[in-house]
Backbone bond lengths (Angstrom), bond angles and torsions (degrees), N, CA, C in turn:
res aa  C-N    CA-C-N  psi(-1)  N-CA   C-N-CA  omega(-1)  CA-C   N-CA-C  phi
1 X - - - 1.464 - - 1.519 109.39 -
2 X 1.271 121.01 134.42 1.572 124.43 179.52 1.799 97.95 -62.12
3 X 1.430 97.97 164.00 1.040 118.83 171.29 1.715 125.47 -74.41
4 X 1.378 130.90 137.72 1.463 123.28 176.66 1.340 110.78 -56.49
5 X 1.280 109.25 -26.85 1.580 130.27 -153.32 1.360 98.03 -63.59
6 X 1.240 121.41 149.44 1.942 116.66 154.28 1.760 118.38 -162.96
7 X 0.863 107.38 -22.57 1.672 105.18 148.61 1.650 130.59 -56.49
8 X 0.787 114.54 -29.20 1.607 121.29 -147.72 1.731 101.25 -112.00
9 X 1.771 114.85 -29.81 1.201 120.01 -173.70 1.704 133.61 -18.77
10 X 1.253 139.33 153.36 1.226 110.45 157.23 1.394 137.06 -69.56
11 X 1.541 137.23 147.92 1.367 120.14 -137.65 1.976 90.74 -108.29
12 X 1.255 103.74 167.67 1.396 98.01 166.65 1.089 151.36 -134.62
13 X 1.801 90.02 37.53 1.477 131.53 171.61 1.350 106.23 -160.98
14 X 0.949 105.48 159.19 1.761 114.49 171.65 1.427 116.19 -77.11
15 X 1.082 114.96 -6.95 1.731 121.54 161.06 1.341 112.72 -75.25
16 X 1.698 119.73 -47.84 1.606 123.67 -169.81 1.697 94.47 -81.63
17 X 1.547 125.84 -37.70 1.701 103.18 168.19 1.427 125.41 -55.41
18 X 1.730 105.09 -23.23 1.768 93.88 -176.25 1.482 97.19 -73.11
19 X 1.573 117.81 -48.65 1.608 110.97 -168.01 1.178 104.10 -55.93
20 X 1.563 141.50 -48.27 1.396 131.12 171.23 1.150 116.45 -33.16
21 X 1.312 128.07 -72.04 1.599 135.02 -179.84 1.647 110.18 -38.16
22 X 1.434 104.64 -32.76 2.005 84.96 -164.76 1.921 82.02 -93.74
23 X 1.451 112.16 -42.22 1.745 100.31 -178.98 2.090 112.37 -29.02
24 X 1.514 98.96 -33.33 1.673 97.17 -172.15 1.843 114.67 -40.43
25 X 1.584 76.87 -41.50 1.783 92.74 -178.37 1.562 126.61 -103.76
26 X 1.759 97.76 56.37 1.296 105.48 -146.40 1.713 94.18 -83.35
27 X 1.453 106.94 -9.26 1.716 86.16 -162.12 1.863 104.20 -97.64
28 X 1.590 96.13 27.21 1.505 98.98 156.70 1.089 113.70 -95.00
29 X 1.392 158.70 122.76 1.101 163.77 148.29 1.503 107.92 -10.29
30 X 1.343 135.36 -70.57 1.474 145.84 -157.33 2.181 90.31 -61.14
31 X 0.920 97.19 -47.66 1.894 119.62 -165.96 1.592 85.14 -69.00
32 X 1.190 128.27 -65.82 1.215 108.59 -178.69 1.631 135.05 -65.92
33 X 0.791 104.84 -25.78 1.506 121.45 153.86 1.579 112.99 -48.23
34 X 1.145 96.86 -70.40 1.951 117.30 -178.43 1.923 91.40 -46.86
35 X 1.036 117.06 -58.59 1.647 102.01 -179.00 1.347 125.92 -61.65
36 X 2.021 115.95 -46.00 1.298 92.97 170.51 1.314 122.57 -66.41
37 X 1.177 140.14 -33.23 1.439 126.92 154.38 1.274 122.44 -26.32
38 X 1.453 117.26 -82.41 1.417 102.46 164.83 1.197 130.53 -26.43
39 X 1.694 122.77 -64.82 1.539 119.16 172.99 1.357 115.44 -23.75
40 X 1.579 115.38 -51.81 1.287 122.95 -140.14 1.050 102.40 -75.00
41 X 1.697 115.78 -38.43 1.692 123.75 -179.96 1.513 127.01 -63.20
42 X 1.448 102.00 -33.67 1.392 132.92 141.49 1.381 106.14 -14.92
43 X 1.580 121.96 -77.83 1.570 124.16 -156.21 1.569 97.06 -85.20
44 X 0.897 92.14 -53.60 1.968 96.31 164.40 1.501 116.71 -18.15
45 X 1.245 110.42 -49.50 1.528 133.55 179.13 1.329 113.36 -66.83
46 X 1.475 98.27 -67.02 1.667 102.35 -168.77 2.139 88.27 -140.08
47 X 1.496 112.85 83.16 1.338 116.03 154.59 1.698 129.79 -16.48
48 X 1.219 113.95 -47.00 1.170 114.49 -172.72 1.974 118.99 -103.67
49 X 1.785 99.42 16.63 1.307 109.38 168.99 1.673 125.38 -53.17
50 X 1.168 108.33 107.57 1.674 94.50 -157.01 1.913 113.83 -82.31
51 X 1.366 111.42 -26.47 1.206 117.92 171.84 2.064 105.20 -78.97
52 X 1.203 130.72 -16.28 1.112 124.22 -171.92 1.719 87.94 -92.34
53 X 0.802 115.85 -49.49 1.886 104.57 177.47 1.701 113.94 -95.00
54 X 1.323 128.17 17.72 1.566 120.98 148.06 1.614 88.81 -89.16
55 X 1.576 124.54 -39.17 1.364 99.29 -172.56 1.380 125.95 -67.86
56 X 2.231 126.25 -15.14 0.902 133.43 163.22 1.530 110.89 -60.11
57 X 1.315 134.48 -33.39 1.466 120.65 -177.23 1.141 107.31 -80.27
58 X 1.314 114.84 -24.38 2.077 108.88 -173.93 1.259 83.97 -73.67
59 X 1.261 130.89 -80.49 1.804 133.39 -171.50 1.419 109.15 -10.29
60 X 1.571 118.01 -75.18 1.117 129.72 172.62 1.641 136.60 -32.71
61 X 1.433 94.73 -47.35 1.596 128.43 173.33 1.648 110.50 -56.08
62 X 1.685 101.56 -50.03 1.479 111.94 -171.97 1.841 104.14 -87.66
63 X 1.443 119.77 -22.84 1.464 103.37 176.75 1.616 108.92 -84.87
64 X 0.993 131.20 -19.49 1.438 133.08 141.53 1.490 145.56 -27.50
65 X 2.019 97.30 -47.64 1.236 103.64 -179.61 1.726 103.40 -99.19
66 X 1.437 107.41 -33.50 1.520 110.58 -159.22 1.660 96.37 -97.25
67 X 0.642 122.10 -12.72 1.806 124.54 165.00 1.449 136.14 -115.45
68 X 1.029 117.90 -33.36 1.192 141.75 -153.76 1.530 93.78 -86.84
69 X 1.675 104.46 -85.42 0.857 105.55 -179.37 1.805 139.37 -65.50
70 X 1.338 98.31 -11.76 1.636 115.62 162.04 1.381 115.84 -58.94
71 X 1.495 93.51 -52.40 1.904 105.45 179.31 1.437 110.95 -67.42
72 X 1.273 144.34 -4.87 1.529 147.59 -174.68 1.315 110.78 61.66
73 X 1.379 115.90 24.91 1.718 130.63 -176.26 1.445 95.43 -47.40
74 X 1.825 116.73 141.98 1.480 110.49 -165.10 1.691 83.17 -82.14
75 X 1.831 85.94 159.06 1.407 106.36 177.43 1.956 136.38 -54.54
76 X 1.532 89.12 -3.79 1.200 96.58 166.63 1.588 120.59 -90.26
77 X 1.053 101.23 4.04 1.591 107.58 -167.18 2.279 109.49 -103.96
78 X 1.901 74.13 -27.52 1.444 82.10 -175.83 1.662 118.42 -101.10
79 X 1.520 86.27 -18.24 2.086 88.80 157.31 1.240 107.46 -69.71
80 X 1.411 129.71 -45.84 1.808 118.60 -173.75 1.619 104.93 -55.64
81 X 1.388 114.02 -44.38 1.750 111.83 -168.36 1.729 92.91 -62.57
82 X 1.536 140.20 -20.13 1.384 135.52 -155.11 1.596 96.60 -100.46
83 X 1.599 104.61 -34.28 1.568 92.31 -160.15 1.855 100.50 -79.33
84 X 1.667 98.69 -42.32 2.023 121.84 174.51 1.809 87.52 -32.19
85 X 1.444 115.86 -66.70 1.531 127.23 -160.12 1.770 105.59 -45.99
86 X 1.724 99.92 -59.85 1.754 122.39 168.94 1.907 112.88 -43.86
87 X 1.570 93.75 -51.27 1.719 79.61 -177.30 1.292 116.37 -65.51
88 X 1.533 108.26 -53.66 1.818 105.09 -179.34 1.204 125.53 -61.54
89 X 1.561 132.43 7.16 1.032 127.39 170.62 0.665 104.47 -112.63
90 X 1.766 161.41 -26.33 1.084 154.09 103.32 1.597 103.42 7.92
91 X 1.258 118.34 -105.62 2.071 107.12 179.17 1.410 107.53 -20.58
92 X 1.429 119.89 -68.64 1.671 110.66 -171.73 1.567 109.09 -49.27
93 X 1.177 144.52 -41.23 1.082 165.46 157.50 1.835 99.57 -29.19
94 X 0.972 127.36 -92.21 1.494 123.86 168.08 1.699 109.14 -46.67
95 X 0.927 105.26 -74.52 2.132 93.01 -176.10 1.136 99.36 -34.78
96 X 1.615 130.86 -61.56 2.187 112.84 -144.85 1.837 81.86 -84.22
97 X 1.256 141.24 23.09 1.893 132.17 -179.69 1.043 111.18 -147.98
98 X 1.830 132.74 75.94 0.964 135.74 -174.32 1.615 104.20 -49.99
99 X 1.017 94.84 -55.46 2.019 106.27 179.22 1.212 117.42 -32.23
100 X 1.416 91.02 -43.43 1.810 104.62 -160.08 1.716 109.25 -77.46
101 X 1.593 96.71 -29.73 1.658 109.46 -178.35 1.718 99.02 -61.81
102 X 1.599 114.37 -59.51 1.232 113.85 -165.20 1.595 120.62 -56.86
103 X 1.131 95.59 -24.82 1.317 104.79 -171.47 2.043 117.19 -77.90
104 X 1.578 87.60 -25.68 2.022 95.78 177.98 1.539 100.69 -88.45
105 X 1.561 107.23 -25.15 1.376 89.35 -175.67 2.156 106.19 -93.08
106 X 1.158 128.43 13.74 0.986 151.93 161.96 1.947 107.50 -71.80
107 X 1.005 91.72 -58.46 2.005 93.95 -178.27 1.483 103.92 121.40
108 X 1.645 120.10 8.13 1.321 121.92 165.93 1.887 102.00 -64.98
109 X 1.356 91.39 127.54 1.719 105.03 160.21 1.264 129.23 -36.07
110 X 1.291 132.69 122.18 1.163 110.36 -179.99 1.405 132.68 -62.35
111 X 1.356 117.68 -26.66 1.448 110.04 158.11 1.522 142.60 -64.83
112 X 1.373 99.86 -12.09 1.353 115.52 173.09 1.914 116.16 -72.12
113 X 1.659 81.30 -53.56 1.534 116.11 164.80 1.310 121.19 -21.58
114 X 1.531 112.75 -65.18 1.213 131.66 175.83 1.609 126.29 -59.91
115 X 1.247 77.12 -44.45 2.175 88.40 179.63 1.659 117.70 -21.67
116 X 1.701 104.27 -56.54 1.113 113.14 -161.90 2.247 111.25 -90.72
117 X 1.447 87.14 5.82 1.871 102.16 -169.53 1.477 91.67 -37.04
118 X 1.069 115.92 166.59 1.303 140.90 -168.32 1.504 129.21 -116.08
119 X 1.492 159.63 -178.98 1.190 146.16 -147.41 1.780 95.52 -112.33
120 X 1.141 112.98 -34.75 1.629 116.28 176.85 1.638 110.89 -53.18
121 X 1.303 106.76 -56.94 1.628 120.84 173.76 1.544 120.78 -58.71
122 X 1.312 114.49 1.02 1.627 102.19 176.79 1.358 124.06 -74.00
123 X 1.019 138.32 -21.70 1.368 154.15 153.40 1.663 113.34 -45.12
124 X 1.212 98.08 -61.95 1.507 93.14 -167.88 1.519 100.57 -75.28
125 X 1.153 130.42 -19.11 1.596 143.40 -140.56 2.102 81.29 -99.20
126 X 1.166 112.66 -58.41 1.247 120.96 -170.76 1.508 99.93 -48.87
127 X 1.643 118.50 -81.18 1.035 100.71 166.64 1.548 156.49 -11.07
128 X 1.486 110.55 -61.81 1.139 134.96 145.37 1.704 118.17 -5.93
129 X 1.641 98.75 -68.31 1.486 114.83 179.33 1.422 111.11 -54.57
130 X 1.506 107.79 -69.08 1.274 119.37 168.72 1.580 116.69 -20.54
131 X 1.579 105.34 -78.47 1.767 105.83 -165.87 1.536 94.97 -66.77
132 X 1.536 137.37 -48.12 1.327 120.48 159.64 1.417 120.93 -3.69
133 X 1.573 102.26 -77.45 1.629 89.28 -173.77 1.123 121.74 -71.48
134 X 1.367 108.29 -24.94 1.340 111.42 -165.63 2.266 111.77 -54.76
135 X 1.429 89.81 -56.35 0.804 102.04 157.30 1.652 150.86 -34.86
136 X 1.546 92.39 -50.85 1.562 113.45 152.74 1.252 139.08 -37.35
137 X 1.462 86.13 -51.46 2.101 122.54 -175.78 1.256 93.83 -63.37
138 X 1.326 121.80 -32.12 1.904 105.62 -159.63 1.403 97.93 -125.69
139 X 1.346 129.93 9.22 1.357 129.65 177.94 1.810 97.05 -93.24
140 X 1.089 128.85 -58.19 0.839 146.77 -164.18 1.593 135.83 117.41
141 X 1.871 128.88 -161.89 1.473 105.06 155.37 1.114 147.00 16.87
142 X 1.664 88.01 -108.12 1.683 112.34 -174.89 1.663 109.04 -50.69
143 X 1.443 118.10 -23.74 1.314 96.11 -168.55 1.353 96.06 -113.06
144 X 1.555 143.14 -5.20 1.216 140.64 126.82 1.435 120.90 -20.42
145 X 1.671 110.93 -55.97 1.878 109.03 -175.00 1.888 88.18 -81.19
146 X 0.956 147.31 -45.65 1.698 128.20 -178.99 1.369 105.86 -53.29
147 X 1.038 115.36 -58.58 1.624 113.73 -168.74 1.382 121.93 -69.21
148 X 1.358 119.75 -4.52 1.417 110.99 -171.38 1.926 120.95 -90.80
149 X 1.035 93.08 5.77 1.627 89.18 -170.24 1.817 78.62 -131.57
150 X 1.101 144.09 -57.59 1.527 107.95 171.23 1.357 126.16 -65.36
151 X 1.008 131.32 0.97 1.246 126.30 153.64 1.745 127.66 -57.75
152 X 1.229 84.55 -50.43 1.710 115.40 -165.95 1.474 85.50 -70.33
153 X 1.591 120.99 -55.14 1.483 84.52 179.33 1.705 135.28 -108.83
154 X 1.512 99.92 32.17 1.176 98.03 156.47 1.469 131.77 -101.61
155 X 1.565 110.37 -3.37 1.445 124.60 156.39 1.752 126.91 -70.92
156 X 1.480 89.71 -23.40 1.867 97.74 -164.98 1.710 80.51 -80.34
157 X 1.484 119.57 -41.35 1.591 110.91 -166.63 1.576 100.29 -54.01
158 X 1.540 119.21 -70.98 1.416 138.06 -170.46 1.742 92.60 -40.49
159 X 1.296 131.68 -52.40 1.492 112.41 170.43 1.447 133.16 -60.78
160 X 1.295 105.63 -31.50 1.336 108.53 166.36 1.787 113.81 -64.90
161 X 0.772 117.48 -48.53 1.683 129.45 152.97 1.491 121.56 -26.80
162 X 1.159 96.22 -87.25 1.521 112.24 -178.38 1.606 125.95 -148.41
163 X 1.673 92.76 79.69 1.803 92.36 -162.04 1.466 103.21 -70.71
164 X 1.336 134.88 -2.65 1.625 103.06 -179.85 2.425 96.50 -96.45
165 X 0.812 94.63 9.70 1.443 92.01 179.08 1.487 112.23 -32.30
166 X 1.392 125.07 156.09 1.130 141.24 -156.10 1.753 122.11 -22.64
167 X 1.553 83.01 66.81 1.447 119.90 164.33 1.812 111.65 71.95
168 X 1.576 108.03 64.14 1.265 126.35 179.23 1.741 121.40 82.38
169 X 2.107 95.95 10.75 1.743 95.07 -167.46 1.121 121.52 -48.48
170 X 1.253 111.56 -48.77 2.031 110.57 -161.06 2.060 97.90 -48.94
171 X 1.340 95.71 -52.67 1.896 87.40 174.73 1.132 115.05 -70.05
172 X 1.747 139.42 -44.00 1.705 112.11 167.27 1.778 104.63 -57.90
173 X 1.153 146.44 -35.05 1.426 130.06 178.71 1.614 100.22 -59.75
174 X 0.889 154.22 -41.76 1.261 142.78 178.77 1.475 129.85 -91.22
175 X 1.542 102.90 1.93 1.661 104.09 151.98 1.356 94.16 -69.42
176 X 1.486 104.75 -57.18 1.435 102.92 -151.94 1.855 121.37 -54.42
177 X 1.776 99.48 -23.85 1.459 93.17 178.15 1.307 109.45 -93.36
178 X 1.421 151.24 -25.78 1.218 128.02 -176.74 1.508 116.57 -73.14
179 X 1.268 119.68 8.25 1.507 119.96 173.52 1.743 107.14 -116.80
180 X 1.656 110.94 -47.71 1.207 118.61 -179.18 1.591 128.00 -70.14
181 X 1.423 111.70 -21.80 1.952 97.23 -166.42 1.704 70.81 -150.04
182 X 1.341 152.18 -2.03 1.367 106.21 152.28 1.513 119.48 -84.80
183 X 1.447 125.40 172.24 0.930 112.28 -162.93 1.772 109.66 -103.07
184 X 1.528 108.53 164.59 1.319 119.43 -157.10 1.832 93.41 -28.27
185 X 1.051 135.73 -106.38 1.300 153.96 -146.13 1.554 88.72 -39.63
186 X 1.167 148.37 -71.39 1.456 125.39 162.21 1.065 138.55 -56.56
187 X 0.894 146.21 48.36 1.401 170.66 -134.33 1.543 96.73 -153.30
188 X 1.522 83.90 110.03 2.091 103.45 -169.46 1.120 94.72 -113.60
189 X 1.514 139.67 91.89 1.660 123.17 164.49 1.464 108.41 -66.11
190 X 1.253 121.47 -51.64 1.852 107.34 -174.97 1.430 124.28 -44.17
191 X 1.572 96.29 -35.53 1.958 98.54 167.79 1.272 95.96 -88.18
192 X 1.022 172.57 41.49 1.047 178.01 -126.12 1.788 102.70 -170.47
193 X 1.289 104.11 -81.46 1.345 117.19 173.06 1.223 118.34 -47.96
194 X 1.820 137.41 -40.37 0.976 161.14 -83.03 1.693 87.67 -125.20
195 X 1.899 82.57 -58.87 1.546 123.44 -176.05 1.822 102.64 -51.98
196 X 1.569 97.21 -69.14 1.846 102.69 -168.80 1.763 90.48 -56.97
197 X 0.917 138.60 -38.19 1.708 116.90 -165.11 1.570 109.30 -59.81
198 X 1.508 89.96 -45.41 1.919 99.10 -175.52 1.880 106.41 -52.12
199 X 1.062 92.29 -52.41 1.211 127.70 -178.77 2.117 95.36 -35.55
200 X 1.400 111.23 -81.77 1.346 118.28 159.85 1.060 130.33 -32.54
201 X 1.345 96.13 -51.50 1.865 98.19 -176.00 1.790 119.79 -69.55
202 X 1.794 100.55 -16.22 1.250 101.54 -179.31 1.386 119.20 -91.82
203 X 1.273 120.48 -15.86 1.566 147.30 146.29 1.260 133.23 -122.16
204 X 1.011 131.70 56.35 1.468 130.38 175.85 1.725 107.02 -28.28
205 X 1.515 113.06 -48.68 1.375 117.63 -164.70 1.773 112.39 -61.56
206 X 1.559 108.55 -17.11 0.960 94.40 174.08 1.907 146.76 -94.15
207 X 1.032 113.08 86.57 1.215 113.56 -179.29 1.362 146.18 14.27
208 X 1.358 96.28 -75.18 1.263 118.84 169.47 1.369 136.53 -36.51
209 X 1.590 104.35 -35.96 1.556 107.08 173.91 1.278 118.45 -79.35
210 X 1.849 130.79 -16.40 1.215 134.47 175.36 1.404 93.01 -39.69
211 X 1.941 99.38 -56.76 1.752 92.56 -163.65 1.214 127.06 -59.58
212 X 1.397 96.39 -39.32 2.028 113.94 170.89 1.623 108.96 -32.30
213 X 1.205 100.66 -58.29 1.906 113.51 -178.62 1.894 95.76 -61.60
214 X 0.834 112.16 -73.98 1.307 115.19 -153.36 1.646 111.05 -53.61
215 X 1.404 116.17 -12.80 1.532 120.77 -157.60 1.615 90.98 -105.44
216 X 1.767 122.63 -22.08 1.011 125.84 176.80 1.467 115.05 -107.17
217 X 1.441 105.50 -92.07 1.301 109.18 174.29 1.431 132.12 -7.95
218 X 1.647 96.58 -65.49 1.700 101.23 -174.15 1.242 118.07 -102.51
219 X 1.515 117.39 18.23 1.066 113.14 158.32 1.719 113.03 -103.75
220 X 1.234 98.96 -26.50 2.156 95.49 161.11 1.295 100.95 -56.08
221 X 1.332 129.00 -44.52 1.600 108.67 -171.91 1.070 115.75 -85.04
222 X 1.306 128.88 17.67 1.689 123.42 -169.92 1.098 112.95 61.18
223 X 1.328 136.57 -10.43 1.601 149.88 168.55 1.696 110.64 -24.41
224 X 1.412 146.30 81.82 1.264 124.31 152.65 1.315 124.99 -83.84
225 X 1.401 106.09 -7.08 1.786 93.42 170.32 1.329 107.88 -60.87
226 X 1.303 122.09 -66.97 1.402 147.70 -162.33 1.978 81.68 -50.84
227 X 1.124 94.57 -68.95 2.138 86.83 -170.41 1.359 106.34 -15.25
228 X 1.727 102.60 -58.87 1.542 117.97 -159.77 1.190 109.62 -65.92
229 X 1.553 126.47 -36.17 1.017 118.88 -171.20 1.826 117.65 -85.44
230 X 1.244 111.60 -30.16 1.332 119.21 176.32 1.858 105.18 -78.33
231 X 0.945 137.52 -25.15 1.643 138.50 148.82 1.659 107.56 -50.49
232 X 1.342 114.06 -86.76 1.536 130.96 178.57 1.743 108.87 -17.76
233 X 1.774 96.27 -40.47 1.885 103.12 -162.54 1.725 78.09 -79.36
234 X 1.233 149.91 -57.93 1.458 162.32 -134.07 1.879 79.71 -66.71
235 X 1.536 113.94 -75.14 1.628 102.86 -158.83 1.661 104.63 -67.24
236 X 1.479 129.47 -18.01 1.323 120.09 179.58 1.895 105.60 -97.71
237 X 1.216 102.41 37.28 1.011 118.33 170.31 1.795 122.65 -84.93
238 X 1.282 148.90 167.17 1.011 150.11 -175.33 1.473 114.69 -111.64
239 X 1.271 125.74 72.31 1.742 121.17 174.01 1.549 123.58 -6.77
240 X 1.711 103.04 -56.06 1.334 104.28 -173.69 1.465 133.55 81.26
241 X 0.718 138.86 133.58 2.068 126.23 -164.37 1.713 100.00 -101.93
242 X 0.999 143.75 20.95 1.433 166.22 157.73 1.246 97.14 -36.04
243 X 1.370 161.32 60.95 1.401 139.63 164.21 1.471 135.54 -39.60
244 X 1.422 105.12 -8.81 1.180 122.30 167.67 2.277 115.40 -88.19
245 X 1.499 98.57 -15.28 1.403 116.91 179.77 1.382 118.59 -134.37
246 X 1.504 138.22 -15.09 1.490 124.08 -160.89 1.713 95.06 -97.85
247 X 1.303 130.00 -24.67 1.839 123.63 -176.21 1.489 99.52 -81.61
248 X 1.268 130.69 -20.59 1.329 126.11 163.33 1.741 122.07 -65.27
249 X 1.994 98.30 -48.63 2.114 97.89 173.28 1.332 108.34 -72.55
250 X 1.554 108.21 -5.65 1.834 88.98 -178.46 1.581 99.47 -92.54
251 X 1.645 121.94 -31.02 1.064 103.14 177.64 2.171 128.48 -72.98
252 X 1.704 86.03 -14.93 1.282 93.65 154.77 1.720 130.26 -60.33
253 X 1.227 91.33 -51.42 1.599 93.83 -178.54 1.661 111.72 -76.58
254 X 1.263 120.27 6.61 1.584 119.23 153.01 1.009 115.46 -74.81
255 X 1.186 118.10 -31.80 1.763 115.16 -161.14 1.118 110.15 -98.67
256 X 1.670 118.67 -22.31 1.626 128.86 174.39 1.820 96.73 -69.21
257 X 1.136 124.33 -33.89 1.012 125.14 165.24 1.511 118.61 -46.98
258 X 1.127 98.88 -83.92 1.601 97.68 171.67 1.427 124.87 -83.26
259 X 1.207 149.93 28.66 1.236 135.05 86.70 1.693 121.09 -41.77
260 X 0.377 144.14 -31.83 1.887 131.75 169.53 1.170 100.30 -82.82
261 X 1.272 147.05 -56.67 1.396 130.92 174.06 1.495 132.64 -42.16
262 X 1.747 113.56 -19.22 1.177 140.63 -149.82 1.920 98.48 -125.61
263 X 1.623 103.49 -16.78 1.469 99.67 -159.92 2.186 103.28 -55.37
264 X 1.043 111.60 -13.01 1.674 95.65 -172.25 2.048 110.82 -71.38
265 X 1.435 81.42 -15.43 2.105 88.00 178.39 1.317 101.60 -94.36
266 X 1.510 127.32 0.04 1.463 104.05 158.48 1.123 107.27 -107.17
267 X 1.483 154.20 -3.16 1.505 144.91 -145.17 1.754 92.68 -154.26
């Protein structure tokens, strides 16, 4: 089973350990910057580095959610950080799966493609899902109906793989899609919910999914208790010295912030 871990990994050049080291302190802005650079020089070096470009889509992924979107950066600024996030995990995705390469550049589907992904590729593959939707969410439609069935199955693979991966994801990615990028009439809250519990139970420590639930879940149900209460648990939450987890609850507990400051424009 892969590791939860993904900051801290061993690197596989001395370029992707420096970008690791400043990623630790990713939820400084200047530090995160300083890594995708690094990353980038990284692939520059050796293209087919697969931890230096899964670490460009997490990078990407997180200046998106923990900056980007805090700062109200216009939406053109925050599709490039989704699609930048989408391509490099995509490349990492072919480099760590020889199989998987031959097979897209063959004319196999990508969902077919994926089925058989492999234990090296979960990282980049995870990602993938992530800036996928992410991406989706703010593109709109058309790229809602493309993305929804490769998504779905490049997360169901990464669970079959390694479902507690970076701290219960494959189940917070699938709260988040049966409410978020399928569309109204499919829209499953009980798997939905089903998902964020697993999701909890496989990390409680992690933060982030309070918000995941609360930005979805309880706002499909019109729910503001539940908002309040799944925010409220986020700031009486425990950071933790985890470098692999505490720049993620602090960037959680910003946004629980402003979601509650903001709660009268959703309810």
């Amino acid at each position: 089973m892969a590791s939860v871990r993904a900051a801290t990994s061993t690197a596989s050049s001395p370029r992707t350990a420096e970008a690791l080291q400043a990623f630790v302190a990713r939820d400084d802005k200047v530090q995160l910057l300083h890594a995708i650079a690094l990353f980038s020089r990284a692939i520059e070096e050796e293209p087919a580095d697969v931890r230096a470009l899964t670490g460009l889509a997490r990078a990407y992924d997180f200046l998106a959610e923990a900056f980007l979107a805090i700062e109200e950066a216009p939406l053109e600024v925050r599709l490039d950080a989704h699609q930048k996030s989408l391509d490099y995990a995509e490349r990492g995705m072919l480099a760590a799966d020889p199989v998987f390469a031959s097979k897209m550049r063959s004319g196999v589907s990508f969902e077919d493609a994926v089925r058989d992904l492999t234990a090296p590729a979960v990282g980049p593959a995870f990602w993938y899902a992530m800036a996928g939707y992410r991406f989706a969410r703010a593109k709109g439609l058309r790229a809602r109906l493309y993305y929804q069935d490769r998504l779905l199955a490049v997360i169901e693979r990464v669970q079959e793989l390694a479902p507690e991966y970076y701290f219960g994801g494959p189940d917070r990615f699938l709260g988040l899609y049966y409410l978020g990028l399928t569309l109204e009439g499919r829209r499953d809250v009980g798997r939905s919910e089903q998902h964020f519990n697993r999701s909890l139970a496989a990390a409680p420590e992690f933060l982030l999914t309070r918000v995941a639930e609360a930005d979805t879940l309880a706002i499909v149900r019109d729910d503001e208790g539940q908002y309040r209460q799944l925010l409220e648990a986020v700031l009486a939450g425990a950071v933790g010295a985890d470098p692999d987890l505490a720049p993620e609850n602090r960037t959680a507990k910003r946004l629980a912030e402003r979601m509650l400051a903001r709660i009268q424009e959703r309810f």
